[in-house]
C-alpha positions as CSV (number, residue, x, y, z in Angstrom):
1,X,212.3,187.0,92.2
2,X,211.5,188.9,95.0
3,X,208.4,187.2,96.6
4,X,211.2,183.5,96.8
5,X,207.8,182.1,99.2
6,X,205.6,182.6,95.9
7,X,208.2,180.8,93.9
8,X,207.0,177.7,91.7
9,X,210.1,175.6,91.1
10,X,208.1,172.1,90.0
11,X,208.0,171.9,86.6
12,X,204.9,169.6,86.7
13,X,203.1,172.2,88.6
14,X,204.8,174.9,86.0
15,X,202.9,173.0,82.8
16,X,199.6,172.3,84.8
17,X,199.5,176.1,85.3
18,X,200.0,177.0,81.1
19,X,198.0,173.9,80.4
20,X,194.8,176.0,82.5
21,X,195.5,179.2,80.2
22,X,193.7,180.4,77.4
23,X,195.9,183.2,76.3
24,X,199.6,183.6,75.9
25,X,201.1,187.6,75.7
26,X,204.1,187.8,74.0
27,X,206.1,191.0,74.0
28,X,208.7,192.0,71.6
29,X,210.7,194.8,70.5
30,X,209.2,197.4,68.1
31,X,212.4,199.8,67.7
32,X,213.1,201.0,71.3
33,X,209.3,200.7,72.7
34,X,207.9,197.5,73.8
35,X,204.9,195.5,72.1
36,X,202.6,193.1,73.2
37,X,199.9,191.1,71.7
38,X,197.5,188.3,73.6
39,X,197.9,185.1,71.0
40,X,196.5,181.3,71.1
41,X,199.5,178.8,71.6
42,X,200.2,175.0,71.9
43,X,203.5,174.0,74.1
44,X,205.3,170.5,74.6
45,X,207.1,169.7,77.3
46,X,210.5,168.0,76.7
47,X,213.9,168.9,77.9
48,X,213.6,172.8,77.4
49,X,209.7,173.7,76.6
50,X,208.3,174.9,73.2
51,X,205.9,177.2,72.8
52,X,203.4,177.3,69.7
53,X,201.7,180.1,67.4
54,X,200.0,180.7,64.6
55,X,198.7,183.7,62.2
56,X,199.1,185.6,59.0
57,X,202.4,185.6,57.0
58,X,202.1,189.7,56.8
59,X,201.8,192.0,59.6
60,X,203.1,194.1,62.3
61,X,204.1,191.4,64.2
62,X,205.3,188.9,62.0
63,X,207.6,192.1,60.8
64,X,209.1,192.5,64.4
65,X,209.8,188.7,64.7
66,X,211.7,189.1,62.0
67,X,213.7,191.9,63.0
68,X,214.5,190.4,66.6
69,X,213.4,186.4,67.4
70,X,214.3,187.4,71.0
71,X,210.5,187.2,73.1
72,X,208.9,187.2,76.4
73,X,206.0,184.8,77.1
74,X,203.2,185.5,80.1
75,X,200.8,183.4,80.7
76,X,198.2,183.4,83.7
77,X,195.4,181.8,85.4
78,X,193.0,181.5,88.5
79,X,192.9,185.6,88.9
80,X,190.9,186.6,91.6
81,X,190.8,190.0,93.5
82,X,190.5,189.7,97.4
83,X,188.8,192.2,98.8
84,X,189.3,193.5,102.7
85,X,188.0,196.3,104.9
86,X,190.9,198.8,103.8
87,X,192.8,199.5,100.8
88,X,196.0,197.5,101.8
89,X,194.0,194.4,102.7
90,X,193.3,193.8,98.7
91,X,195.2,191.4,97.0
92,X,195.4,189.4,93.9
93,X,195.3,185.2,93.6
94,X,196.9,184.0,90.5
95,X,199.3,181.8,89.3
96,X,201.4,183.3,86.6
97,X,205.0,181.8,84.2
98,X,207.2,183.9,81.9
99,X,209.4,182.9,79.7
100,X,212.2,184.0,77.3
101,X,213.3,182.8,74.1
102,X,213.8,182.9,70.5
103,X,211.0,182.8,67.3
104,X,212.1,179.8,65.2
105,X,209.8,180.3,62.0
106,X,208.5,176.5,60.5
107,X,208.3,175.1,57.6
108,X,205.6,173.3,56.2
109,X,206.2,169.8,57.2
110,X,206.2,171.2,61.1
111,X,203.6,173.0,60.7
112,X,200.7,170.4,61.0
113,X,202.8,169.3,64.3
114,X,202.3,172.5,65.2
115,X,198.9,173.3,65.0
116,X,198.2,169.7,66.7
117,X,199.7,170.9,69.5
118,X,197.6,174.5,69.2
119,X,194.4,172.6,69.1
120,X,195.1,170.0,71.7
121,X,195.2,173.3,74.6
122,X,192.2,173.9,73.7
123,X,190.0,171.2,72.3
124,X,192.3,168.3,74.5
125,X,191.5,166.7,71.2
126,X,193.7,164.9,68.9
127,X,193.2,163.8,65.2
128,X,192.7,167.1,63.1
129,X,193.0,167.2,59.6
130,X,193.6,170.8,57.5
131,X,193.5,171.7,53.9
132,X,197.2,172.7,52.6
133,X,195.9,175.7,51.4
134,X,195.9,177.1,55.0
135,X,199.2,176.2,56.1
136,X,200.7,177.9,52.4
137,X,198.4,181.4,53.9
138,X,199.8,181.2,57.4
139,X,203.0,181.6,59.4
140,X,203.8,179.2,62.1
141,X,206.0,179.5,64.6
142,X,207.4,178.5,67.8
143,X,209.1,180.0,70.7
144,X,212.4,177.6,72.3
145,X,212.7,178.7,75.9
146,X,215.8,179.7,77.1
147,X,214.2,180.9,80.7
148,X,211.2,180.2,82.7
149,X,210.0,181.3,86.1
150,X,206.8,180.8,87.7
151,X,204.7,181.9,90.3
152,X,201.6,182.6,92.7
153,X,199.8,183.9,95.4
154,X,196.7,181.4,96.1
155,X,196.1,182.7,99.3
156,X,192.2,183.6,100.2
């Protein structure tokens, strides 16, 4: 990282920053070109995170995954452009992560867990119920990291 004084090294302040974020992008291979899609995740926390997802069993992307588990995860928050008098006075606030890892596809008994922890981001509720039916029609997956850096640029 080249910016080492807008380095986040807390993990605590690391999972307060993904738990703020409403959107995950995860990039993958498509052949030699890169491709990117904004998804809706859930994460937990242990020893090395996990990261969440959810969506149809056919599909570009699901096709990719497939091909090559390897991913990158970005997630950011608290974007705000700062204006000044001259062009190089502008800057960004944000806090931002990435992080690298492998698609592990799951099967239906970790699915539910799954989609507990997709609706807990952004309900902060617990106690769902679903209908089988939906988890037999969707693919759910998460992402194990292997890497995860984190950083920002909060001043005003």
């Amino acid at each position: 990282m080249r910016r080492k004084e807008r380095e986040i090294k807390d993990t605590n302040k690391i999972r307060e920053i993904i738990e703020q974020c409403q959107v995950c992008r995860m990039a993958m291979l498509d052949g030699d070109r890169p491709y990117i899609v904004p998804l809706s995740f859930g994460f937990e926390w242990g020893e090395e995170p996990s990261f969440y997802f959810h969506g149809a069993n056919v599909g570009k992307k699901i096709d990719l995954l497939r091909q090559n588990a390897k991913v990158c995860l970005e997630f950011d928050t608290n974007v705000n452009i700062v204006q000044g008098d001259t062009a190089c006075d502008y800057s960004t606030c944000y806090q931002s992560v990435i992080a690298h890892g492998e698609v592990l596809f799951l099967e239906l008994e970790e699915k539910q867990k799954a989609l507990d922890k997709l609706m807990l981001q952004y309900t902060k509720r617990k106690g769902f119920s679903y209908p089988k039916l939906m988890f037999d029609r969707m693919a759910m997956y998460k992402v194990v990291v292997s890497e995860i850096t984190a950083k920002e640029n909060m001043a005003k």
